[in-house]
C-alpha atoms as one frame of an Amber mdcrd trajectory, in Angstrom:
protein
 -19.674-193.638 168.471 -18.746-196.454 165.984 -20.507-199.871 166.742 -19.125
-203.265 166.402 -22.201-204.426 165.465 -21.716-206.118 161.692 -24.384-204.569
 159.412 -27.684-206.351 159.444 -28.228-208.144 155.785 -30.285-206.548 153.760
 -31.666-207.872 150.222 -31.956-204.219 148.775 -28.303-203.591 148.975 -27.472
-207.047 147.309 -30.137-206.350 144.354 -28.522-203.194 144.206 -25.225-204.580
 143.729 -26.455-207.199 141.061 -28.304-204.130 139.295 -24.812-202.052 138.922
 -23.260-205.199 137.975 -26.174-205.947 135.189 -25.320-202.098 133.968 -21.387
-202.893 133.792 -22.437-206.306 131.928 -24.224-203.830 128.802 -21.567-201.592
 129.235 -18.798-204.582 128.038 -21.300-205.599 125.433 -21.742-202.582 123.890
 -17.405-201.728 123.979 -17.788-205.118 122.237 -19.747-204.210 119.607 -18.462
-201.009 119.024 -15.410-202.787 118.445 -16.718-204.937 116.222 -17.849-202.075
 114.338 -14.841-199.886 114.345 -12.248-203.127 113.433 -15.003-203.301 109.930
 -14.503-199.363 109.353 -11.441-199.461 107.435 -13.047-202.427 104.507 -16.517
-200.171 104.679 -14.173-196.957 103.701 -12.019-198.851 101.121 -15.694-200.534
  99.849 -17.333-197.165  99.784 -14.769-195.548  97.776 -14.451-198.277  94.615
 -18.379-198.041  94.947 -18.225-194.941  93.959 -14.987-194.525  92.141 -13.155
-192.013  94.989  -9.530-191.989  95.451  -8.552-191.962  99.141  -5.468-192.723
 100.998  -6.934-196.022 102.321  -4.387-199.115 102.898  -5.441-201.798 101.515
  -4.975-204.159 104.688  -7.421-201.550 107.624  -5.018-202.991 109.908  -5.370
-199.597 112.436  -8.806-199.941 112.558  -8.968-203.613 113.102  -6.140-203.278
 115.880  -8.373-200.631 117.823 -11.315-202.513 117.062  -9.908-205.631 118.999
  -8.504-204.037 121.745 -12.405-202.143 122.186 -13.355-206.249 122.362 -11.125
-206.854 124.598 -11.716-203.588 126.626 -15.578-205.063 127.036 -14.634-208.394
 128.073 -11.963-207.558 130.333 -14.849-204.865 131.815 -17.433-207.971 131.937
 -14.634-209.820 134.177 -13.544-207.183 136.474 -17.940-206.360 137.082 -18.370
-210.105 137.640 -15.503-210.129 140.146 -16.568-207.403 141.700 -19.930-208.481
 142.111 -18.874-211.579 143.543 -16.219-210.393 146.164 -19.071-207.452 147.248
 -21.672-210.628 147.601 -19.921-212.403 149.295 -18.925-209.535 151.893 -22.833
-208.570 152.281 -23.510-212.301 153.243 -20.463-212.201 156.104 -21.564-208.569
 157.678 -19.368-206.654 155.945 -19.369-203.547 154.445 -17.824-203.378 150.797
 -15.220-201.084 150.462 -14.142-199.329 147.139 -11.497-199.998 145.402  -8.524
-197.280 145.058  -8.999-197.066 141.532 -12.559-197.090 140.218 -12.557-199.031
 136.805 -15.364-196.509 135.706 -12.068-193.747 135.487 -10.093-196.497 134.189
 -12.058-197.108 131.090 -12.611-193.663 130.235  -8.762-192.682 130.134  -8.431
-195.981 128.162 -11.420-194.738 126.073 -10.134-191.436 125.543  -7.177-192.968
 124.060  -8.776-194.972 121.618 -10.473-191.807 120.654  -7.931-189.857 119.842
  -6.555-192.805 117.637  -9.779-193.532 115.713  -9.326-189.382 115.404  -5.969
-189.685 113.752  -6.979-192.700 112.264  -9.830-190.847 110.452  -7.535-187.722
 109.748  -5.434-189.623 107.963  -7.290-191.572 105.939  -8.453-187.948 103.597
């Protein structure tokens, strides 16, 4: 028997929400960093090797590894918008009796096929650079 009855509010569920939202927040930070990290890989490398006088196939301008590090910052900031929107629009349906439905695609699966590809280029990336 399915009620008409909206759902009764209920603060749990909306700290709940703000909790998975917090969790997607350190998530974007730390694609962000990582990014930052990975886009300085290529000048630590070419650094590392005149430090101590090894020859490796390093270009001189990192450009891979600062293009992959950029899109990893922009990865985390487009995940901090899409959690904040989220959050918002699944507020905003707990305060009018809704229930929140999930989205078709869940940007958790998104990420990782978007992470998996930058994997597999920091992979070639670092194969190549021997």
């Amino acid at each position: 028997m399915v009620s008409n009855v909206p759902p009764k509010y209920d603060l749990n569920t909306e700290l709940a929400a703000e909790r998975t939202m917090l969790a997607w927040l350190r998530t974007g930070l730390a694609l962000m960093g990582f990014g930052f990290v990975v886009s300085k890989f290529g000048l630590f490398l070419r650094k590392l090797a005149e430090l101590r006088d090894i020859h490796m196939k390093i270009s001189a301008d990192q450009s891979l590894s600062v293009w992959i590090g950029v899109a990893l910052v922009l990865l985390g900031v487009l995940v901090n918008v899409i959690a904040s929107a989220r959050f918002l629009k699944t507020i905003s349906q707990l305060r009018q009796g809704q229930s929140p439905v999930a989205p078709k695609w869940q940007p958790s699966v998104l990420i990782a096929i978007v992470m998996s590809i930058i994997g597999i280029a920091i992979a070639v990336y670092l194969i190549n650079i021997r």
